[in-house]
N, C-alpha and C positions, 0 to 999 in steps of 0.2 A: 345281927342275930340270924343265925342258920334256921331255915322252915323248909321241911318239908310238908305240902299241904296235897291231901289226896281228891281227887274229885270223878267221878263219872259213876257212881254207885246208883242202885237203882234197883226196880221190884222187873223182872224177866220171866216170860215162859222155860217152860223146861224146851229146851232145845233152842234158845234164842242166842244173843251176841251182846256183849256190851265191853264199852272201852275203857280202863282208869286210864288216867293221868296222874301223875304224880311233877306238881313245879316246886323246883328248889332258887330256894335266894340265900341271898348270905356268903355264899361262899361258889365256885364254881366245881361241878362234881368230875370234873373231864378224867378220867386217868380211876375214878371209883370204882369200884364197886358198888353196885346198885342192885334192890329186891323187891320182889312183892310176896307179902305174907299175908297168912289169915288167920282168924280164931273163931270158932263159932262155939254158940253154949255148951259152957262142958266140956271142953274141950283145949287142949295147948294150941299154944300158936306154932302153925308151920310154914317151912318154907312152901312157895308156891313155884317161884321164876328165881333168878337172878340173872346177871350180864355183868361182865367182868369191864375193866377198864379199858383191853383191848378187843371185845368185840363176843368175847368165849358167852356160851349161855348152859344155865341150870337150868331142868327143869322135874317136878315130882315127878315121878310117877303116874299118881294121879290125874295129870294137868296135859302130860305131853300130846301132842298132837290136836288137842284141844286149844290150847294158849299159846299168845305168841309175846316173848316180851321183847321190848327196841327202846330205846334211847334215842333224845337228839342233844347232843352235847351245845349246843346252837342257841339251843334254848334253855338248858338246864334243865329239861325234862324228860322223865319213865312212866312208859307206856304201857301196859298190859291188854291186849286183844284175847277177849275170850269168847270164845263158841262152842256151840254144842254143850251151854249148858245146864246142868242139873242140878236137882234139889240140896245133893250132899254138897255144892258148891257156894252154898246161902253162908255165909261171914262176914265179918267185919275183913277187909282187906288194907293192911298198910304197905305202906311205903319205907324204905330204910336205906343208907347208904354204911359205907365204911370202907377201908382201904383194902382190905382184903378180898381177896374172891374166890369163895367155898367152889369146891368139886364134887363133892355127897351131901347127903343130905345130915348127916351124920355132922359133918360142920357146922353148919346150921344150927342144928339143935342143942349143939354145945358151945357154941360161940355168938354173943350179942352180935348184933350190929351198934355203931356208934350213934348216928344218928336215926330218927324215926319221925313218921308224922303220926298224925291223929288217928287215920284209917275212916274208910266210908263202906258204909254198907250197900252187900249185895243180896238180896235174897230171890231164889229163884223158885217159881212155883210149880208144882206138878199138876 
């Protein structure tokens, strides 16, 4: 059975850091397409990150320079490093893979990902 299971969520100042992880089993993601997404109340879920199979990365608008995403294929596991962040960045954050790997954001929004985990929250206070 394929899991992706998210973890490192947590209550942050505004201007603080925190790291998801994201560990997959089941199957090996080496060669995926791999993301991290969010959804806060009221709101669609967007892309946030991606990293392609070979190494390429997406990232919002919103997030860049802010967020870093990485991979260890070693482990089977996606990482998200965020700093510098704020209250608009409080969501439910998941985790997703699939074989394809978006270039706009526009992809994203019209194309599932295959697999997905649960998502863990981040809320950040002001």
């Amino acid at each position: 059975q394929v899991q992706l299971v998210e973890s490192g969520g947590g209550l942050v100042q505004t201007g603080g850091s925190l790291r998801l992880s994201c560990a997959a089993s089941g199957r090996t993601f080496r060669g995926y397409a791999m993301g991290w997404f969010r959804q806060s109340p009221g709101k669609e879920r967007e892309i946030v990150a991606a990293v392609g199979g070979s190494g390429s990365t997406y990232y919002a608008d919103s997030v860049k320079g802010r967020f870093t995403i990485s991979r260890d294929n070693a482990k089977n596991t996606l990482y998200l490093q965020m700093n510098s962040l704020k209250p608009e960045d409080t969501a439910v954050y998941f985790c997703a893979a699939d074989s394809y790997f978006g270039t706009t954001g526009s992809y994203y929004a019209n194309h599932g990902m295959y697999y997905w985990g649960k998502g863990t929250l981040v809320t950040v206070s002001s």
